[in-house]
Each structure stands twice: as structure tokens, then as C-alpha cells.
NUMARZA-24381 format. One record per residue (C-alpha): x, y, z; residue in three letters; residue number from 1. Coordinates in steps of 0.001 Angstrom, whole numbers. Last residue first. Layout:
<atoms>
{u: X&v: Y&w: Z&residu: ala&num: NUM}
...
</atoms>
This chain:
<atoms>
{u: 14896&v: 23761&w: -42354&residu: unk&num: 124}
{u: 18374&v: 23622&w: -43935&residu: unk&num: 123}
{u: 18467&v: 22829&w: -47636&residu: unk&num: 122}
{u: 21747&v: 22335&w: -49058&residu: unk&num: 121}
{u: 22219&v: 23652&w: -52461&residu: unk&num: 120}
{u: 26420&v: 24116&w: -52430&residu: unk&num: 119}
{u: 26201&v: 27660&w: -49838&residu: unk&num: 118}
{u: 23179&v: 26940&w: -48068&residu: unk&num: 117}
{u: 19355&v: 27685&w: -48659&residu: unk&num: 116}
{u: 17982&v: 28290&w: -45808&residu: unk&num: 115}
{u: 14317&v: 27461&w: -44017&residu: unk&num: 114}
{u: 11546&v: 28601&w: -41982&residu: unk&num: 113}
{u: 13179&v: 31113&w: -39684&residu: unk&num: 112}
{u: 11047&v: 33215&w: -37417&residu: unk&num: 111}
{u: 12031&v: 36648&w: -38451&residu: unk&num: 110}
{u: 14088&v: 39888&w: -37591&residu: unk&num: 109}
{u: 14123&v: 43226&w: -39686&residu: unk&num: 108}
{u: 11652&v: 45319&w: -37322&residu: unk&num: 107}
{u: 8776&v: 46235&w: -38988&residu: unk&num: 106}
{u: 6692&v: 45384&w: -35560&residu: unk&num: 105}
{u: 4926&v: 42160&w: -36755&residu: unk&num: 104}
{u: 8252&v: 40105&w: -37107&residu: unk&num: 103}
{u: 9123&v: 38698&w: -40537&residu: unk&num: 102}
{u: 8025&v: 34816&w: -40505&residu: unk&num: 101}
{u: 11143&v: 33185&w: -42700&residu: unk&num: 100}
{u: 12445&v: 32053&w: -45377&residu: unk&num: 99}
{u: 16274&v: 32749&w: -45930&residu: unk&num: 98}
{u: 18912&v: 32817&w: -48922&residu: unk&num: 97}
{u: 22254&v: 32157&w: -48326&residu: unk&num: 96}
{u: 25833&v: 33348&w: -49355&residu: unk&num: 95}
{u: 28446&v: 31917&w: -47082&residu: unk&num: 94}
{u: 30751&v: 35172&w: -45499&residu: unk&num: 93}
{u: 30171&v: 33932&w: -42328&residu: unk&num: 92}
{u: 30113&v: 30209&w: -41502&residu: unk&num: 91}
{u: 27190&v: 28117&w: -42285&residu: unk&num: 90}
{u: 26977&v: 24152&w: -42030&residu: unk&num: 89}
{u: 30184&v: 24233&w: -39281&residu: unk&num: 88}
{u: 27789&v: 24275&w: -36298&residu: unk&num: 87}
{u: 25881&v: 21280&w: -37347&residu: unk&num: 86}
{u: 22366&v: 20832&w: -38780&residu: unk&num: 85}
{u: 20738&v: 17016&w: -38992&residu: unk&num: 84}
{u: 17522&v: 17292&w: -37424&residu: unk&num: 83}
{u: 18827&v: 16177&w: -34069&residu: unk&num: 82}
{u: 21631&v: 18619&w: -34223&residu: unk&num: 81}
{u: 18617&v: 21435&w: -34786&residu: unk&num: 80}
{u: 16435&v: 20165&w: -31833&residu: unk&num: 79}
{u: 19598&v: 20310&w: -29922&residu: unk&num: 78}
{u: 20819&v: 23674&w: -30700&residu: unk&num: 77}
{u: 17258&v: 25205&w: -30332&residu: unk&num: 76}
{u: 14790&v: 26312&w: -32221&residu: unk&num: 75}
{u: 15317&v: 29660&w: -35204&residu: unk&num: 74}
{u: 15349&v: 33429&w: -34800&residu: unk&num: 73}
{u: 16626&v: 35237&w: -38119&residu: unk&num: 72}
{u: 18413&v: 38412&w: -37656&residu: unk&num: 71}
{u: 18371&v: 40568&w: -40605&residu: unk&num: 70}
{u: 20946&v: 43080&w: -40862&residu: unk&num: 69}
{u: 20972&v: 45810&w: -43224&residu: unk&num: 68}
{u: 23327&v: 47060&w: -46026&residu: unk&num: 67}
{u: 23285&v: 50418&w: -47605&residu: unk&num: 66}
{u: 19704&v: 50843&w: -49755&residu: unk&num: 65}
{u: 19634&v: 51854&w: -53441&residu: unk&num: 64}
{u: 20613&v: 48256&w: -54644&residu: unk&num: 63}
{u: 19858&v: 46702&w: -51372&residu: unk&num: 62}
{u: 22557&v: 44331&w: -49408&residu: unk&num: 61}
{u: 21921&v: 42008&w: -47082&residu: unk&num: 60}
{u: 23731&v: 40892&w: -43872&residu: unk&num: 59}
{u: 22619&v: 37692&w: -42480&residu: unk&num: 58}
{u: 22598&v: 36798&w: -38640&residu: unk&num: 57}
{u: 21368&v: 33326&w: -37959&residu: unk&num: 56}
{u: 20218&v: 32979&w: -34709&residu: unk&num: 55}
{u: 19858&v: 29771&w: -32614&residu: unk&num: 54}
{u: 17056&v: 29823&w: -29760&residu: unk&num: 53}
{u: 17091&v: 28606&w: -26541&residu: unk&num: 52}
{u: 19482&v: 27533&w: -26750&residu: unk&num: 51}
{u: 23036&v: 27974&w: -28731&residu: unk&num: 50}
{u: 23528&v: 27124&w: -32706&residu: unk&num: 49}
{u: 24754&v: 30758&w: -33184&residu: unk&num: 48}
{u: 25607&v: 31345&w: -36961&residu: unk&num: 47}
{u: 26951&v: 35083&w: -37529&residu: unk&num: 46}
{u: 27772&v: 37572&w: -40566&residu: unk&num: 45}
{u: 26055&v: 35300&w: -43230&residu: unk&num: 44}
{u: 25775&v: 36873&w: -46506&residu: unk&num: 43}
{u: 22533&v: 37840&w: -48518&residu: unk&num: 42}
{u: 19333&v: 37140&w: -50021&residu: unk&num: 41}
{u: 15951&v: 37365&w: -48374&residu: unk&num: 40}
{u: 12409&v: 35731&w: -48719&residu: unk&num: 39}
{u: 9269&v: 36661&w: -46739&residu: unk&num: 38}
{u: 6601&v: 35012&w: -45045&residu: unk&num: 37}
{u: 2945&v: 36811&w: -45070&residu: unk&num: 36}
{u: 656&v: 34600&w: -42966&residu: unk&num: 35}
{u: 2942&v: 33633&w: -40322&residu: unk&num: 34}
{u: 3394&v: 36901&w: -39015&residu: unk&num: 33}
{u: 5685&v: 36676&w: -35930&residu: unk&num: 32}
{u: 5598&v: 38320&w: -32428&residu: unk&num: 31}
{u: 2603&v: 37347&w: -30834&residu: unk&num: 30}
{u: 2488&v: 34095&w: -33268&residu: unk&num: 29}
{u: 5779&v: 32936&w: -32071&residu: unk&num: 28}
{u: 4083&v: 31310&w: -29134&residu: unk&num: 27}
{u: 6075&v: 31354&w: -25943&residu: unk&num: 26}
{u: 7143&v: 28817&w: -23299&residu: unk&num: 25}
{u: 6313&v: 28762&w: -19592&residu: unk&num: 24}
{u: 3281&v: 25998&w: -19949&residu: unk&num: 23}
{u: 5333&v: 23308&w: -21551&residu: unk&num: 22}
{u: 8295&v: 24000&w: -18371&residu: unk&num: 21}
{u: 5582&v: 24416&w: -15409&residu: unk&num: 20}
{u: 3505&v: 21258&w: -17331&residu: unk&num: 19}
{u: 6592&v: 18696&w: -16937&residu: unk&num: 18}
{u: 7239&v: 19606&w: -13202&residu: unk&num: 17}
{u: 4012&v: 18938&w: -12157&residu: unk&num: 16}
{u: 3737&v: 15628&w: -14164&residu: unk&num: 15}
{u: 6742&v: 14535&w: -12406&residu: unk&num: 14}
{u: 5276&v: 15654&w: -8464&residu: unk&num: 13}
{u: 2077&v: 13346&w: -9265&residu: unk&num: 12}
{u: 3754&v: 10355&w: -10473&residu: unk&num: 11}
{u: 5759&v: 10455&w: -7463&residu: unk&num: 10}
{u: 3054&v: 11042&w: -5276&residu: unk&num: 9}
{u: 1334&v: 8366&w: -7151&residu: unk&num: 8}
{u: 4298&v: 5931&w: -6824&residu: unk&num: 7}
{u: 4711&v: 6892&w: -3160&residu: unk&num: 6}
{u: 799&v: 6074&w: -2388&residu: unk&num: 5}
{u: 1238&v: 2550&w: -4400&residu: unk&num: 4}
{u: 4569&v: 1793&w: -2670&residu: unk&num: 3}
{u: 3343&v: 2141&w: 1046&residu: unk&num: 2}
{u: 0&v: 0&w: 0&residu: unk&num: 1}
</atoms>
């Protein structure tokens, strides 16, 4: 009877734990716009496969306009690893284009959908 009424309380304290962490993260939607992704061209100043999020930084440049930075928000270093990305598949100066989720307040950041790699490789 002891090791039923630990087993539940044990139960009990794991499932606790488990909804804290799925409640405390954040939808993209507040911040993204999912319904009007855009496409960019440029160079990669900075790969960061760290967590929470990785960034790619990519620096593009505009015909009339002097070059801007677009910072491209993407998941985690281990849910990219695990989906086959490594540190070394962009290094700055690669040429890339990005799809992303631009951010709702003008600001040149996005949720990253997918790049285009240096060689054809499709990162997504």
C-alpha cells in the first residue's frame, strides 16, 4: 500500500514539473506573421547554434539601400543537431537565402523557416 501512495506522489510531483516547463514557453504568433513570409538574399555575418534559440545573422545588401541586418530566430541547438544541422553548415561570409516569418513590428528579424546553403543544401 506504502509503494502505491509513493508511486502516485511520485507520479504526481513529475507531471508537475513537466507542465511548469510546456506551460512557460512562448508562441511565435505574438511576435511573428505567419501569414505573409518573406524571402531574403545575402551573406552570413553570424551562426549561433546555442538555446534557446539559434540565430542566424545575415547581412543584405539593397541596390539603393546600404546594407541591413536581418536576424533570423530559429529552435534550439539540440532540436537542430537532431535534425541534422551542425555548427560548421554556415560560416560567415556563405551566401544564403532565408524564409522566414518577418516580425509584426517592422523590425528586420524573423522566425526562420528554411535556408538555402552555400552548395544547395536545404536547412529547415
Amino acid at each position: 500500500m506504502k509503494n502505491r501512495w509513493f508511486a502516485g506522489l511520485a507520479a504526481g510531483a513529475v507531471l508537475l514539473a513537466v507542465a511548469g516547463s510546456v506551460l512557460g514557453h512562448h508562441n511565435t504568433a505574438a511576435r511573428y506573421d505567419d501569414e505573409h513570409p518573406v524571402t531574403i538574399t545575402g551573406t552570413v555575418v553570424q551562426f549561433r547554434m546555442i538555446s534557446p534559440h539559434s540565430r542566424i545573422l545575415v547581412e543584405v545588401k539593397g541596390e539603393t539601400e546600404e546594407a541591413v541586418i536581418w536576424d533570423s530566430e530559429t529552435s534550439s541547438a539540440g532540436t537542430l543537431y537532431r535534425r541534422g544541422w551542425r555548427t560548421d553548415d554556415l560560416k560567415p561570409g556563405d551566401r544564403v537565402t532565408v524564409t522566414g516569418n518577418p516580425a509584426v513590428d517592422g523590425s528586420r528579424s524573423m522566425a526562420l523557416i528554411r535556408v538555402v546553403a552555400p552548395g544547395g543544401k536545404v536547412l529547415e
